[in-house]
N, C-alpha and C positions, 0 to 999 in steps of 0.2 A: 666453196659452199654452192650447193646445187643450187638453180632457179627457184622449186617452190617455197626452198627454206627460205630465201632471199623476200620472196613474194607475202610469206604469212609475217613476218619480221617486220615490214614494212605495215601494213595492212594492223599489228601490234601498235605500232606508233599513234597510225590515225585513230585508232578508235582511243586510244587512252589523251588523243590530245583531245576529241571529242567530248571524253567524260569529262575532262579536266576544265573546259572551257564552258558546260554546262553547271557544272558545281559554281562559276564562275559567275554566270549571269544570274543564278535563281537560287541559291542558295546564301552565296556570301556575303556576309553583312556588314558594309564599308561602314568604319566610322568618320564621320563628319571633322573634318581637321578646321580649327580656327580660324576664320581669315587676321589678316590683318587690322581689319577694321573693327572688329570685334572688339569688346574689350574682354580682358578673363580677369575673374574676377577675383581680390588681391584680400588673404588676411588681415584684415584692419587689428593688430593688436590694442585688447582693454585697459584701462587704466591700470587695474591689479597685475595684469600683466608688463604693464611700463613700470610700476612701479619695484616688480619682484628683479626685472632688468636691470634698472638700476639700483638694487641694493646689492647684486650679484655681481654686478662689475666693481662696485666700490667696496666689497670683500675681499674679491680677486688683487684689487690692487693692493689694499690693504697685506695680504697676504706676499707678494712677492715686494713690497716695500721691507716686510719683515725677515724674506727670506737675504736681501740683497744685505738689510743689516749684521742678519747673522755671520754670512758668508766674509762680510769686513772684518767684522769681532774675530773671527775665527782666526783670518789671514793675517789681522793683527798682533792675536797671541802667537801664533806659530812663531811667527818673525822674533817675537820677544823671547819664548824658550829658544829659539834658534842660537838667539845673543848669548843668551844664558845657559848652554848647553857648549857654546864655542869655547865660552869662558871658563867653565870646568875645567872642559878636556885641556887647556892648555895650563890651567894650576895644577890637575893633576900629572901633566906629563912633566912641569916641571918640579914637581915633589919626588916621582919616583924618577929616580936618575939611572939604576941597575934596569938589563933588559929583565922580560917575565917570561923566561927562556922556562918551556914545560916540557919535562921527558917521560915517555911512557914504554910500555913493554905493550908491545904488539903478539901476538899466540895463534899459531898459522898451524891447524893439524894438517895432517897427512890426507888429500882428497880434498881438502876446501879450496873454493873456486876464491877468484883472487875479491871478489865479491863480499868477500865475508874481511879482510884486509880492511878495504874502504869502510866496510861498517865500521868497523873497529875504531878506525882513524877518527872518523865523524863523531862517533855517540864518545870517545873521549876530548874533542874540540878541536884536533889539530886541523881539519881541514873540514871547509864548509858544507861539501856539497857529495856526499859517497857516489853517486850515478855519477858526476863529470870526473871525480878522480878514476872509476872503474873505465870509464872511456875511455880517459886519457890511458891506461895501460892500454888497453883493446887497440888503440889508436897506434901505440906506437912498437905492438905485438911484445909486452910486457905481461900480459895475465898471464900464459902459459910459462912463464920462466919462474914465476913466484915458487919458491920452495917449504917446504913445512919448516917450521922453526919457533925460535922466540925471538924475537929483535927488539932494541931498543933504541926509537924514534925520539927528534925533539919539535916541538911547533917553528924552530926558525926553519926547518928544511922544505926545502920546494916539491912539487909533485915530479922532477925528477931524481932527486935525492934520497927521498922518501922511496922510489921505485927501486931504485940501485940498491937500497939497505935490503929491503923486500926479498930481492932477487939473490941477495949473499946468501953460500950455503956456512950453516954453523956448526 
């Protein structure tokens, strides 16, 4: 940087720390900060207003005394269907003695992604969830081997059983 540029640069500064230092003394308008000794001065709440106070907190309580019952009652009934839901399933498991072994025909066209399978599986009950059984092929490079066909599945077979059947050509 040459000298005069260095010289007006400089000469920049004073005069704007000038303006800034006049805005300073004659225009700016300090406000008064509290001392300590002061006192500031405190909203004295009304009586209507103590009174609205305390009807609002003894609602409030009111209020979460009722929510606290609820939540008991609730935890209490659960417990009690819990008992009585244990005790079904175990008259009914000993009622029916034969398994509820379910067989379906599964219809696999020519072009369909192995996607269309797990639908299948699903919307007739054998398996819970079509996205984890699709994965599970994807997973264990089972979707491209699915062949077109018809097959016929039962609900005791597992997600690899159920694949191997899949995968048989008929």
């Amino acid at each position: 940087m040459s000298k005069p540029a260095l010289r007006y640069l400089a000469l920049g500064f004073l005069v704007s720390a000038i303006v800034l230092a006049g805005y300073r003394l004659f225009l700016y308008d300090v406000q008064p900060i509290a001392s300590e000794n002061e006192k500031t001065e405190e909203a004295v709440p009304t009586k209507e207003e103590i009174s609205y106070q305390e009807k609002y907190e003894a609602l409030l309580a009111d209020r979460e005394v009722a929510d606290l019952e609820k939540e008991t009652a609730t935890s209490e009934s659960a417990v009690v269907n819990e008992e009585a839901t244990s005790e079904s399933v175990e008259s009914a498991e000993s009622e029916s003695s034969e398994p509820s072994e379910k067989k379906i025909t599964v219809i696999i066209n020519d072009g369909d992604p192995s996607s269309v399978a797990s639908q299948q599986l699903q919307e007739q009950g054998l398996i819970e969830d079509a996205f984890d059984f699709d994965g599970f092929l994807e997973e264990n490079s089972y979707a491209a081997l699915i062949r077109p066909g018809s097959y016929e599945v039962s609900s005791e077979m597992d997600y690899n059983e159920l694949a191997s059947v899949l995968m048989d050509n008929n």
